[in-house]
FIKOL-492116 format. One record per residue (C-alpha): y, x, z. Coordinates in steps of 0.02 Angstrom, whole numbers, plus 50000, padded with zeros to 5 digits. Layout:
<seba v="Y" u="X" w="Z"/>
...
//
This chain:
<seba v="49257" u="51081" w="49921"/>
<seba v="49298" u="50899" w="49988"/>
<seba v="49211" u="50748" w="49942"/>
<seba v="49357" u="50670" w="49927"/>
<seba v="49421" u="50786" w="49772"/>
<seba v="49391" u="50677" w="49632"/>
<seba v="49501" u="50539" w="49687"/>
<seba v="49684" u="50517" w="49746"/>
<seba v="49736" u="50581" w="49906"/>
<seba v="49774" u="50450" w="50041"/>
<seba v="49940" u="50496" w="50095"/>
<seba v="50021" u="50373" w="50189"/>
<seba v="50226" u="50372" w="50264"/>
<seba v="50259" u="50300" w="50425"/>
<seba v="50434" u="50329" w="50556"/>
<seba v="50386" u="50401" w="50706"/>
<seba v="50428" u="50267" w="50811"/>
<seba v="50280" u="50156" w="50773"/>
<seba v="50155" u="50179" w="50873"/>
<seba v="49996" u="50291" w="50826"/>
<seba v="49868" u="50225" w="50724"/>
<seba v="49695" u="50257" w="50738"/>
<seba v="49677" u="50262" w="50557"/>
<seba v="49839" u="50388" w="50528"/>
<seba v="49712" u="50556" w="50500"/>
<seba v="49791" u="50680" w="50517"/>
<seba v="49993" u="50654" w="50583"/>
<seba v="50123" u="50767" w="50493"/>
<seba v="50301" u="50786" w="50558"/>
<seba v="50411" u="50817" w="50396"/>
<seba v="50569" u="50792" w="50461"/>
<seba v="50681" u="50963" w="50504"/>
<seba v="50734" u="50906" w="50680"/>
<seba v="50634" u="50836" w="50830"/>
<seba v="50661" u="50629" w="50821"/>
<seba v="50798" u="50584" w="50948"/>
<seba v="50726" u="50481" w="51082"/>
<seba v="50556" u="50522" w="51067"/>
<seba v="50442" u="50626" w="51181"/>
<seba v="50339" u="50770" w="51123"/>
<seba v="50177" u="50685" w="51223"/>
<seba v="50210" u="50511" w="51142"/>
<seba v="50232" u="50583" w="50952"/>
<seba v="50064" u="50621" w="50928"/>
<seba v="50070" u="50755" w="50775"/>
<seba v="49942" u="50871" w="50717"/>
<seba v="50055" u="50966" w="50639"/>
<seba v="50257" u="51005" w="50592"/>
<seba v="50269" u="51107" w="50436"/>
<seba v="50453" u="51140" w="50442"/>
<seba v="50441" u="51229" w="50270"/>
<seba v="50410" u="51078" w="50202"/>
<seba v="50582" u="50980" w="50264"/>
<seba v="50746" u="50983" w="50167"/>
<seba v="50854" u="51132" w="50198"/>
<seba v="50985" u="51097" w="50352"/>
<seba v="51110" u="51103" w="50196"/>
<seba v="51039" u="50999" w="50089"/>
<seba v="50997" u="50829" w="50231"/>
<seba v="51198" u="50857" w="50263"/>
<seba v="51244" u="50843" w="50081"/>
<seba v="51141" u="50700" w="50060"/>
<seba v="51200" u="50597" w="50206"/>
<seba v="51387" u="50664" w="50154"/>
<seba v="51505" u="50556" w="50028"/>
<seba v="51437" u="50646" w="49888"/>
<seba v="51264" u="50636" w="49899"/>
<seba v="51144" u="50520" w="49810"/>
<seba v="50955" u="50500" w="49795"/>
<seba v="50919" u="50571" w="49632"/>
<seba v="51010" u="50717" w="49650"/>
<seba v="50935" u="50753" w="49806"/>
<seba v="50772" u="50733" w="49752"/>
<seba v="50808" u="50869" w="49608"/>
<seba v="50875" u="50989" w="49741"/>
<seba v="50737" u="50949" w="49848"/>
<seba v="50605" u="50979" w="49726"/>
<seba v="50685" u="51150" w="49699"/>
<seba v="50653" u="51179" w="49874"/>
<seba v="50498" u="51142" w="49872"/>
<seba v="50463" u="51266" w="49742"/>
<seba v="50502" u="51422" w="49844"/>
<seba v="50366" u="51503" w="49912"/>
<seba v="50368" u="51456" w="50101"/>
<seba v="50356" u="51286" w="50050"/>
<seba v="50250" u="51309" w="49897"/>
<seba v="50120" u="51394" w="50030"/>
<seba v="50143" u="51254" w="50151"/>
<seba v="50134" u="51121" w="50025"/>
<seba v="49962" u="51190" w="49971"/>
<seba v="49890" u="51186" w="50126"/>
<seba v="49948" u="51021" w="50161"/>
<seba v="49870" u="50967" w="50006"/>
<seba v="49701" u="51030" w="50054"/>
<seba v="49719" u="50924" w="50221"/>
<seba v="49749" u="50769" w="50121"/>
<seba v="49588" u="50797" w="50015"/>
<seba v="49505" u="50808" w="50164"/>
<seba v="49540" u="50629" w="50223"/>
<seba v="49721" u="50520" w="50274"/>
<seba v="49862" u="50602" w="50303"/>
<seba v="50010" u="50531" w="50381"/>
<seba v="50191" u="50594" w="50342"/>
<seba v="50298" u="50542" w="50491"/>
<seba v="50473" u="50546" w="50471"/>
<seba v="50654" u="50454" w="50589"/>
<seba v="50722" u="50410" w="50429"/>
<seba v="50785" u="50249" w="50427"/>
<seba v="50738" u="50205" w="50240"/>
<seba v="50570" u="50325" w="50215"/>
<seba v="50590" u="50251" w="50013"/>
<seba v="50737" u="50355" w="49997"/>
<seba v="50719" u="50501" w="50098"/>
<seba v="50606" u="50672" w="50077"/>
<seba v="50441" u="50577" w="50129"/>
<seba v="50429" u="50497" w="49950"/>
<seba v="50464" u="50661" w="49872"/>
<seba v="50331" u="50743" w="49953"/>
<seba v="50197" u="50609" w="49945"/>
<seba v="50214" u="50621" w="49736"/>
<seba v="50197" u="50811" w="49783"/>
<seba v="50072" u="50802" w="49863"/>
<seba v="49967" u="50662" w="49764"/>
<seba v="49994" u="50791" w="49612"/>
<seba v="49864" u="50916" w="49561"/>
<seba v="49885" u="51074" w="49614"/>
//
């Protein structure tokens, strides 16, 4: 059991293109596809739980004339609740009671995209 149970997880959202931190922990990838312009050497992840990322349908809704942030977050929660994700999201969980954990994502606007969605996921108990 972590030491670190009994309080809230630091999970922390940063895009990809800033530069490391020495104080990230542990560096998650959580978007579906591999950040344009960005080399696998200089992205520094630990680890890229695609599980975790909105379905290849879903992103395209969303950034389609018809999508909007709280229905995308509903339809991503539901996602999350299968069990590839549900299994991924646990261990992930477990990481960020260990110590920091970073949630890296190319979005433009991490407030509305996936990465807030799964930080309240992942803040939750299990």
């Amino acid at each position: 059991m972590s030491s670190r149970s009994s309080s809230a997880p630091d999970v922390r959202v940063r895009r990809i293109y800033e530069p490391p931190s020495p104080d990230d922990g542990v560096r998650v990838l959580v978007d579906r596809l591999w950040p344009r312009g960005l080399a696998r050497t200089d992205a520094r992840i630990d680890e890229w739980p695609k599980a975790l990322t909105p379905s290849t349908e879903l992103r395209r809704w969303y950034h389609g004339p018809e999508g909007e942030y709280e229905e995308f977050r509903r339809r991503y929660e539901a996602e999350l609740a299968a069990p590839d994700a549900a299994e991924a999201l646990s261990r992930l969980r477990e990481r960020a009671a260990d110590g920091t954990l970073t949630l890296l994502t190319a979005a433009k606007d991490p407030s509305v995209s996936h990465t807030t969605v799964l930080r309240e996921e992942l803040s939750r108990e299990a």
